[in-house]
N, C-alpha and C positions, 0 to 999 in steps of 0.2 A: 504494500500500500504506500509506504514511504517512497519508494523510485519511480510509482506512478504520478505519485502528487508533484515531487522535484519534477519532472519530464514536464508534468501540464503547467506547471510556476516558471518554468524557462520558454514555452510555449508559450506564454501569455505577458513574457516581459518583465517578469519581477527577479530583480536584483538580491531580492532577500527574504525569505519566507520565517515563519515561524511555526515549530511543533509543538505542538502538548503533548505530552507525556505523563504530567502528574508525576507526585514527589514519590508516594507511596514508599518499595522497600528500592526502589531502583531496576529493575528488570525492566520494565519497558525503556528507561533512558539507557541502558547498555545497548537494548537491542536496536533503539532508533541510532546511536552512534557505532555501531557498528556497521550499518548499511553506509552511514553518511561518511564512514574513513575510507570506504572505499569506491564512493559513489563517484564517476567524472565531472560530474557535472558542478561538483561541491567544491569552493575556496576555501574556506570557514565554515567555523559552527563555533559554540561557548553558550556555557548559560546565557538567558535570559534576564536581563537587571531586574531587580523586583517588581518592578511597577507593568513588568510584563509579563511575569511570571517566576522571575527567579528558577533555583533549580526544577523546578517542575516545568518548563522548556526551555526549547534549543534554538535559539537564532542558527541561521544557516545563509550565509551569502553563496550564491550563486554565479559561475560564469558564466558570459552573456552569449546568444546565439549567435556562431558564426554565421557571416552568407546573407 
């Protein structure tokens, strides 16, 4: 679900996305940063500053589409 959303956010132009994950015990944020260390399409990622979420998500910048 994560490589589909990245693919449609770079399809539609956005520089920089945001996941929820939720804090809970952490399983979900390993496994969304697991896709995104490997992901091409991905610059960055880092927590969230609070007002956006803090560690319960992931900012994600995005490289732009060639072409």
């Amino acid at each position: 679900m994560v490589e589909e959303y990245l693919r449609e956010a770079r399809a539609r132009g956005f520089s920089e996305v945001r996941l929820i994950h939720g804090r809970g015990i952490g399983a979900q944020r390993a496994s969304v940063r697991a896709v995104l260390e490997r992901h091409p399409a991905v610059l960055a990622f880092a927590d969230a500053p609070p007002e956006r979420g803090g560690w319960g998500a992931t900012l994600v910048r995005l490289r732009p589409v060639e072409g």
